[in-house]
Each structure stands twice: as structure tokens, then as C-alpha cells.
DSSP file (Angstrom, degrees, kcal/mol; ACC not computed):
  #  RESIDUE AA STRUCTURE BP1 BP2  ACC     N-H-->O    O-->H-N    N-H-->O    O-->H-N    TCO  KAPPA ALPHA  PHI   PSI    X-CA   Y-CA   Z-CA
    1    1 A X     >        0   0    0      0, 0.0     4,-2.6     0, 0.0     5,-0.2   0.000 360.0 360.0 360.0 -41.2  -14.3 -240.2 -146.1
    2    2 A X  H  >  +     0   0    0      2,-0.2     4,-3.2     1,-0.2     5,-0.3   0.955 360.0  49.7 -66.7 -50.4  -15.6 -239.9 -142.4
    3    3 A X  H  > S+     0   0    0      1,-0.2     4,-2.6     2,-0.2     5,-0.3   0.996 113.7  46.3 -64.8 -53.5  -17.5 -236.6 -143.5
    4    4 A X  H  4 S+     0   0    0      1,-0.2    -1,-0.2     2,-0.2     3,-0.2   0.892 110.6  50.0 -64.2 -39.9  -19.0 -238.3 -146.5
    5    5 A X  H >X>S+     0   0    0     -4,-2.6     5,-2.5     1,-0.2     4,-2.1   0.885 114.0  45.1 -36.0 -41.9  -20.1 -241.5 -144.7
    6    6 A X  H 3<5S+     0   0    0     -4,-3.2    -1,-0.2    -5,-0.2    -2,-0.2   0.940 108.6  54.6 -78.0  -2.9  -21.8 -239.5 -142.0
    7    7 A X  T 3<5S+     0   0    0     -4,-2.6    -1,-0.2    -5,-0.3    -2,-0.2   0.546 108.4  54.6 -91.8   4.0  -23.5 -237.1 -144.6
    8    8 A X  T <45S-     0   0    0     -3,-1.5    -1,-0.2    -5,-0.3    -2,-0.1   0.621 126.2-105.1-100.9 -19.7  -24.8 -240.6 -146.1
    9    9 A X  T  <5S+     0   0    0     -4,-2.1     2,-0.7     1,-0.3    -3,-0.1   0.377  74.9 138.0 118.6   8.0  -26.4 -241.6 -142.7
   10   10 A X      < -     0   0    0     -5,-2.5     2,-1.0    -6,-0.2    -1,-0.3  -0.709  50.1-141.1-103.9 136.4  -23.7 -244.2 -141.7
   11   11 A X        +     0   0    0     -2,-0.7     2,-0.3     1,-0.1    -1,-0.1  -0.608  35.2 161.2-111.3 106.5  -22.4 -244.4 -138.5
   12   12 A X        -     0   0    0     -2,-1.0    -7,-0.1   -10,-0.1    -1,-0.1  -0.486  28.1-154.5-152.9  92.0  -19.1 -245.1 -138.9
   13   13 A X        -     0   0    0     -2,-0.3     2,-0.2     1,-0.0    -2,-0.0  -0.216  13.6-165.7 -51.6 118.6  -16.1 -244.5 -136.0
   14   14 A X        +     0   0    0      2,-0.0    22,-0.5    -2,-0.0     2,-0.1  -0.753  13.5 174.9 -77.0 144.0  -12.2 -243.8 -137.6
   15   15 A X        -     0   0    0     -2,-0.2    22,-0.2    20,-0.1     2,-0.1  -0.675  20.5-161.8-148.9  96.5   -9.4 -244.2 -135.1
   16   16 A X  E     -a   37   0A   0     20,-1.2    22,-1.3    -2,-0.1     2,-0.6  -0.485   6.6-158.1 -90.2 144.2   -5.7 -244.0 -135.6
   17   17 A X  E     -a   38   0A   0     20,-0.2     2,-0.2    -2,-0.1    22,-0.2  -0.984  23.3-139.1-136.3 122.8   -3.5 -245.6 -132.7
   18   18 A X  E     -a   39   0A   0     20,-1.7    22,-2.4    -2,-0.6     5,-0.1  -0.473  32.0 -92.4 -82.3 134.1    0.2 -243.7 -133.2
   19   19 A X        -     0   0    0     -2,-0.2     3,-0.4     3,-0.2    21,-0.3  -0.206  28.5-114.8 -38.0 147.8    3.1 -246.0 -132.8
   20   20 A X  S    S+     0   0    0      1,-0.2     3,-0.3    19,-0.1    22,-0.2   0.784 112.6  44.2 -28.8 -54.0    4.8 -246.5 -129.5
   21   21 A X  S    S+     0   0    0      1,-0.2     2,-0.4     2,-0.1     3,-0.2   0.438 106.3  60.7 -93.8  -5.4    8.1 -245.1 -130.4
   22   22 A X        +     0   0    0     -3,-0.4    -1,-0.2     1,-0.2    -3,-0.2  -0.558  51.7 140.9-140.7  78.6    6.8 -241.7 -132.5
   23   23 A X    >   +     0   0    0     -2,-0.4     3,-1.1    -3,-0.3    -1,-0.2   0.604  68.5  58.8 -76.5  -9.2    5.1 -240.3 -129.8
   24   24 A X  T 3  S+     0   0    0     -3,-0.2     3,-0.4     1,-0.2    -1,-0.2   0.680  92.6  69.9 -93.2 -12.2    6.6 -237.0 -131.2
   25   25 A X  T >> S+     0   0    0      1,-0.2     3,-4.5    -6,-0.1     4,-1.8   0.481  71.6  93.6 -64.7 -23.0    4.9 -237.5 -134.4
   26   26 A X  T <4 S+     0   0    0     -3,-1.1     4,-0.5     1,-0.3    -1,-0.2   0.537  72.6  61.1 -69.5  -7.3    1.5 -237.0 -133.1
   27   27 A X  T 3> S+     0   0    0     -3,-0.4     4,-1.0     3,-0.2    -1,-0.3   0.484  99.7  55.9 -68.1  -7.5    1.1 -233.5 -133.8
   28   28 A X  H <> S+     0   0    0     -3,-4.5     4,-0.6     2,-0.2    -2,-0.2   0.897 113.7  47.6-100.7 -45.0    1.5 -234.1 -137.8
   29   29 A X  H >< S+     0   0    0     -4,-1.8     3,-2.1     1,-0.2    -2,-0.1   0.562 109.9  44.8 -49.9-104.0   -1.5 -236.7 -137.4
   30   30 A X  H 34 S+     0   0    0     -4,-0.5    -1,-0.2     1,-0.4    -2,-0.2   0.480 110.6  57.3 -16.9 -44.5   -4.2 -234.8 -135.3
   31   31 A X  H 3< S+     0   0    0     -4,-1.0    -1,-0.4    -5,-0.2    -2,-0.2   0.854 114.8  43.5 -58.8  -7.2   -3.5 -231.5 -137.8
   32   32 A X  S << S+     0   0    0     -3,-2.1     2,-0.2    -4,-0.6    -2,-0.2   0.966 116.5  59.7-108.0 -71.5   -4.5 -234.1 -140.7
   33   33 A X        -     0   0    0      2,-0.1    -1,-0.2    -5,-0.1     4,-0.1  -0.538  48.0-171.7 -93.2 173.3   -7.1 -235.3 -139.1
   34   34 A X  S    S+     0   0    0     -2,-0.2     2,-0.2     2,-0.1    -1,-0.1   0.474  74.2  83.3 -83.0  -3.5  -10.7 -235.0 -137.2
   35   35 A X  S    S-     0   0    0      1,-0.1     2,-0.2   -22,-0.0   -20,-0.1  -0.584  92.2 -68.4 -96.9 150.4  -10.9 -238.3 -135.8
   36   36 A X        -     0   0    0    -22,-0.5   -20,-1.2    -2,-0.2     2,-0.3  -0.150  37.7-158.5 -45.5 128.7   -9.5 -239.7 -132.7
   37   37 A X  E     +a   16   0A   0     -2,-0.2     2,-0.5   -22,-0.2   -20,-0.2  -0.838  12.3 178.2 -97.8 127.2   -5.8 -240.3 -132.1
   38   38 A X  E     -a   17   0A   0    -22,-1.3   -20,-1.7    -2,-0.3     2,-0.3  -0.983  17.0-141.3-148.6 159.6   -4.6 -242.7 -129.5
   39   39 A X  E     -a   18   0A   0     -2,-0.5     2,-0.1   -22,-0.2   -19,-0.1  -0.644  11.0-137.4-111.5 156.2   -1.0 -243.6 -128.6
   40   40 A X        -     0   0    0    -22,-2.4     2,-0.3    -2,-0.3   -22,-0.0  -0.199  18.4-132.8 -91.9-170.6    0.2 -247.0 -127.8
   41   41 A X    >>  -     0   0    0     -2,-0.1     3,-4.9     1,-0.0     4,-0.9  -0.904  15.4-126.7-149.0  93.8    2.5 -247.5 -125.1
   42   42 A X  T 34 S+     0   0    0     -2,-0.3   -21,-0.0     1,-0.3    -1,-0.0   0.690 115.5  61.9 -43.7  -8.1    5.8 -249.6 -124.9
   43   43 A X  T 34 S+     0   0    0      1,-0.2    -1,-0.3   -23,-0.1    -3,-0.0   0.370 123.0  17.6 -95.8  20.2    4.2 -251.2 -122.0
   44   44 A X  T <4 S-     0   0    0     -3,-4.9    -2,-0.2     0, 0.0    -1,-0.2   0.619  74.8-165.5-137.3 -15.9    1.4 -252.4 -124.3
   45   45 A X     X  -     0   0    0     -4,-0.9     4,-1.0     1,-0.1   -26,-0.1   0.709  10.6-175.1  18.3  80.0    2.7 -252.2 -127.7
   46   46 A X  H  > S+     0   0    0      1,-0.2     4,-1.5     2,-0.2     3,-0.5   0.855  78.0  64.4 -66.7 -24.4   -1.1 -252.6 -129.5
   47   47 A X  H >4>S+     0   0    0      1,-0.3     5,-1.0     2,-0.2     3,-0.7   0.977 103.6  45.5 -61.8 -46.6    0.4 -252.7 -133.0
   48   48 A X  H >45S+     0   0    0      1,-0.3     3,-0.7     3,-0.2    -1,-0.3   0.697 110.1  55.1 -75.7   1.7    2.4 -256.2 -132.3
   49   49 A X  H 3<5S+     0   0    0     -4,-1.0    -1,-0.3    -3,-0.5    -2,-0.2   0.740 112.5  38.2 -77.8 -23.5   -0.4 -257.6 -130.8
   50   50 A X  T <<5S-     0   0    0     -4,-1.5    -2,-0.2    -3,-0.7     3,-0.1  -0.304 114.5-125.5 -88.8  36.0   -2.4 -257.0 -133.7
   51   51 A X  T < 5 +     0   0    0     -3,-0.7    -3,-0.2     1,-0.1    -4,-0.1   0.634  56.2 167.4 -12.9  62.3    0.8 -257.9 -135.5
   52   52 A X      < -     0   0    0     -5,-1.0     2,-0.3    -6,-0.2    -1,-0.1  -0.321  31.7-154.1 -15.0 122.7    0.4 -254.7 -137.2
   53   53 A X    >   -     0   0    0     -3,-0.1     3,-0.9     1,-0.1    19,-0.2  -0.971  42.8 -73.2-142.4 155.9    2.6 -252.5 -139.3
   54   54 A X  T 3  S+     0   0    0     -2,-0.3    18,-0.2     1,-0.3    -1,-0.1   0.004 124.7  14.6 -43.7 139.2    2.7 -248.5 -140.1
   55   55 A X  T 3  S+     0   0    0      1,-0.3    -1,-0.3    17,-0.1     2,-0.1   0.583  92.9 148.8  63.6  23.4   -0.4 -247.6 -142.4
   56   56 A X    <   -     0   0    0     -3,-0.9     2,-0.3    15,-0.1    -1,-0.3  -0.464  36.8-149.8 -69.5 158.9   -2.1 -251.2 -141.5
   57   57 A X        -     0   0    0     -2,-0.1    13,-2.0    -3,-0.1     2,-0.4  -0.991  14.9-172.1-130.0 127.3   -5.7 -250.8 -141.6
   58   58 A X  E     -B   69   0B   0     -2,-0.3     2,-0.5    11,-0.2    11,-0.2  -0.941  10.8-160.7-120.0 148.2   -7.9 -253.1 -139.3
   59   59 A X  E     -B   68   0B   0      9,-2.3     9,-0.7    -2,-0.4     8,-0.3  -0.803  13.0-176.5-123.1  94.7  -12.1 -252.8 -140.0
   60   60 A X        -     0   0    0     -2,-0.5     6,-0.2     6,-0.2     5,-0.1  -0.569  14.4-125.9 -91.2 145.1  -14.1 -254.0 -137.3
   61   61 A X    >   -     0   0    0      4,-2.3     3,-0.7    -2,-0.2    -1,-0.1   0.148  36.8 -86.9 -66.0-163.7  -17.9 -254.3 -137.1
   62   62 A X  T 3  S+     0   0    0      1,-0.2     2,-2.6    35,-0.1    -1,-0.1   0.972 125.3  61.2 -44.4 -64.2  -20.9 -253.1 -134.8
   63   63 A X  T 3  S-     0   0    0      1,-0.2    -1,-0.2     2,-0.0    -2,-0.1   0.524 120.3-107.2 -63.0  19.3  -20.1 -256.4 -132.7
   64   64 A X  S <  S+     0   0    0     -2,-2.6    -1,-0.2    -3,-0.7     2,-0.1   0.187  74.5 138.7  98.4 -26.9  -16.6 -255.4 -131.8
   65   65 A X        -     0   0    0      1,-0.1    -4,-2.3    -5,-0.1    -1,-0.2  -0.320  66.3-109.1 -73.6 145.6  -14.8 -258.1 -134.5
   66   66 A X        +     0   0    0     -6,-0.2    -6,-0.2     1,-0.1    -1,-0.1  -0.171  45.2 178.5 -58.7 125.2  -12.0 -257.7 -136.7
   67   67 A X        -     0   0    0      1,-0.3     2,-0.2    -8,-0.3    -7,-0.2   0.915  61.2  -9.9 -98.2 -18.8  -14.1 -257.8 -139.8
   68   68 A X  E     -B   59   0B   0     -9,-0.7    -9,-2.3   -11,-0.1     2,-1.0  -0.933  67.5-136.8-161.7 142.5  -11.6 -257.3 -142.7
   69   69 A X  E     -B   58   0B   0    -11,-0.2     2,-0.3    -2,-0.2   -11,-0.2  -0.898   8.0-155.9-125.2 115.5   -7.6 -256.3 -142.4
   70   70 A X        -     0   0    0    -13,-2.0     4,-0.1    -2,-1.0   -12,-0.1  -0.085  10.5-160.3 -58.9  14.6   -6.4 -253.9 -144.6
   71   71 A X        -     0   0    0     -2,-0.3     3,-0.3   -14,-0.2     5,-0.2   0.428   8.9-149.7 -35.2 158.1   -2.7 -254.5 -144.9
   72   72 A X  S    S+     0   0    0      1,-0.2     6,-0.2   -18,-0.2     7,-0.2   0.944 105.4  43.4-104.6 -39.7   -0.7 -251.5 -146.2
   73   73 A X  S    S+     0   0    0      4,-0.1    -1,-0.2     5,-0.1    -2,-0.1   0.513 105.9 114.8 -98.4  -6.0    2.1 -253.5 -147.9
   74   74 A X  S    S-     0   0    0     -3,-0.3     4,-0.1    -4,-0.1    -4,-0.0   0.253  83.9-102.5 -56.2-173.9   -1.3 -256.3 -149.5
   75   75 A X  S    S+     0   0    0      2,-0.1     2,-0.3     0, 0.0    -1,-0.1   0.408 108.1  73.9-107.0  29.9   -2.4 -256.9 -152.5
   76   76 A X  S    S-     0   0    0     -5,-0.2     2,-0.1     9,-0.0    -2,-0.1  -0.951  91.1-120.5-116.8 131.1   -5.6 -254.6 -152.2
   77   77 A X        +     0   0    0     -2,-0.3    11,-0.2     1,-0.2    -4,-0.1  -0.471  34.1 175.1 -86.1 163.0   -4.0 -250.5 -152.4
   78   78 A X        +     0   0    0     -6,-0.2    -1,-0.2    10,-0.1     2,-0.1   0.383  34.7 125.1-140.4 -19.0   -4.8 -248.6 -149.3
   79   79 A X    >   -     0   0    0      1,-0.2     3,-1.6    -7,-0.2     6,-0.3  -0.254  48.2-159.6 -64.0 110.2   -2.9 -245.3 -150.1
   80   80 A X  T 3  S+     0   0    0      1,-0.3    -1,-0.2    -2,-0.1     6,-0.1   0.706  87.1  73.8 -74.7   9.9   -6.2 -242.6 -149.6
   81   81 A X  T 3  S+     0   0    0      4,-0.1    -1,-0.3     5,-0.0     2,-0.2   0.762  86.2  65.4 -82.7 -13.5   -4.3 -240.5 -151.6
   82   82 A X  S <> S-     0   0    0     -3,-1.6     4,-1.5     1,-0.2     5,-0.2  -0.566  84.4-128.7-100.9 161.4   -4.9 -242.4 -154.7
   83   83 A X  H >> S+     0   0    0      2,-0.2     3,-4.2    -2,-0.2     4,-2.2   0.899 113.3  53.4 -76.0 -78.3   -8.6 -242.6 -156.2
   84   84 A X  H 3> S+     0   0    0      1,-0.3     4,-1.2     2,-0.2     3,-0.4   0.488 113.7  40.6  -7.3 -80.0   -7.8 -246.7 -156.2
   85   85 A X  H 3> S+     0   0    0     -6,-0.3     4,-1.0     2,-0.2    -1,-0.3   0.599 115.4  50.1 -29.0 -34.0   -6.9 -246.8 -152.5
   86   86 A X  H <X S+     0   0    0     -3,-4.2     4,-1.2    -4,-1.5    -2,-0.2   0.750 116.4  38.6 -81.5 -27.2   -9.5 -244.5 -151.5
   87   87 A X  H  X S+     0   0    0     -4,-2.2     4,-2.7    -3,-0.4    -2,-0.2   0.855 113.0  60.0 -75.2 -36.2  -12.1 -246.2 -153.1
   88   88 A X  H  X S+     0   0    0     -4,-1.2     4,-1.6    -5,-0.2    -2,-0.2   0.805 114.2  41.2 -29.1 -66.8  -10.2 -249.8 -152.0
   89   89 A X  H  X S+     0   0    0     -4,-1.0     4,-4.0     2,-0.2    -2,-0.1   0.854 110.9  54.7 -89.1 -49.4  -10.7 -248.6 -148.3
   90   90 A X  H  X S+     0   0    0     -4,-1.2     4,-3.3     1,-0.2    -2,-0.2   0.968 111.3  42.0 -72.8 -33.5  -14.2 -247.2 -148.5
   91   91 A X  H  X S+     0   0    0     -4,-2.7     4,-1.5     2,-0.2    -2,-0.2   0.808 100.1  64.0 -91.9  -5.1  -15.7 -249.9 -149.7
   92   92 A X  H  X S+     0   0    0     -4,-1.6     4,-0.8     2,-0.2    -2,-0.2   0.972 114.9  45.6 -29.3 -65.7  -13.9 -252.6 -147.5
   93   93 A X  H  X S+     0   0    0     -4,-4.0     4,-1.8     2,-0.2    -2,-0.2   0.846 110.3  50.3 -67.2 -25.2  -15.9 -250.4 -144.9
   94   94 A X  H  X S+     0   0    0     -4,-3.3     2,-1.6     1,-0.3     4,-1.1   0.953 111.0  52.8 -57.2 -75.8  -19.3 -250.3 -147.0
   95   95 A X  H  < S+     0   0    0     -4,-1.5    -1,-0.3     1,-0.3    -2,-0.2   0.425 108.9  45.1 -68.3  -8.3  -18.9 -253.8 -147.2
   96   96 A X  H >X S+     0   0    0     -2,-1.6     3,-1.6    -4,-0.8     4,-0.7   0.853 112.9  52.7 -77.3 -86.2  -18.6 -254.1 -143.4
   97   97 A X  H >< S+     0   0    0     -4,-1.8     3,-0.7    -3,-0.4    -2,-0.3   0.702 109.2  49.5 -14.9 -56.2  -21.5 -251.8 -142.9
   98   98 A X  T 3< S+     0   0    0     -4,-1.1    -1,-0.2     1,-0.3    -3,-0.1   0.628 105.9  51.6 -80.4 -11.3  -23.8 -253.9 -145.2
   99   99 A X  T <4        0   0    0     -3,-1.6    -1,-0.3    -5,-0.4    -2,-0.2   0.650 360.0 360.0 -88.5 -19.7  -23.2 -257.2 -143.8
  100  100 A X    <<        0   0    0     -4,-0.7    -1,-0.2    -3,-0.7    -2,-0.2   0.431 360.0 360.0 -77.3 360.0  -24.0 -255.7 -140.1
């Protein structure tokens, strides 16, 4: 999805931030993906401040605000393995994009 956005002209940052507790995990992202990886920290814990949960999705705009939240467990599907979830997720972000 990141390749195809930029190969449409859209400028359009992915970031995964790895749980606190599966710091050990982080090799199985970063082989998956091309995008930045950054790990949280029990002395910051970002997911509960964004009361967050594993495979949450948060879509913020240019101006820095949360613009739409993706929840994994919602009633919009999010799984990108599925055409429905992958489609689900990219356009939540066109829809970001277009509003900007």
C-alpha cells in the first residue's frame, strides 16, 4: 500500500510502534516491512496513552491530528490480508488525504 500510494504521487508516512513488552518481536516486523519501526518503552507505554490495542490503526493528517482510528477488533475490517481490509484501510487514508 505504501509503494502504491507513493507511485500515485501521495505523500503518505506508515509507522508501526512495537509493543512495550515484545521487544523481541521486532525482528518478524522490520523483515515484513519497509517502513519505520519504533518501540515503546514501559517508561512511556504509547499504546495506553492512545488507549491502543495490538493491530489498532490510528490515521493522522498533514496537521499532526488523529484524523480517523482504525480499531482492529471495530466494526470497519482492517486485516490487509484480506481484499475488504485492505481496501477498508486504504481508503480511510485516501479519505484523510483528500480532506487535507
Amino acid at each position: 500500500m505504501r509503494l502504491e500510494m507513493g507511485l500515485a504521487g501521495l505523500d503518505v508516512q506508515f509507522v508501526t510502534i512495537n509493543k512495550s513488552d515484545a521487544e523481541s518481536y521486532q525482528e518478524k516486523l522490520t523483515d515484513r516491512c519497509k517502513f519505520p519501526l519504533l518501540q515503546d518503552l514501559p517508561t512511556i507505554e504509547v499504546w495506553d496513552l492512545q488507549n491502543g490495542h495490538k493491530d489498532d490503526m490510528f490515521i493522522y493528517g498533514a496537521d499532526g491530528l488523529l484524523a480517523d482510528y482504525l480499531p482492529h477488533s471495530g466494526e470497519r475490517p482492517t486485516n490487509l490480508s484480506t481484499t475488504d481490509g485492505y481496501h477498508t484501510v486504504k481508503n480511510a487514508i485516501l479519505d484523510v488525504v483528500n480532506a487535507q
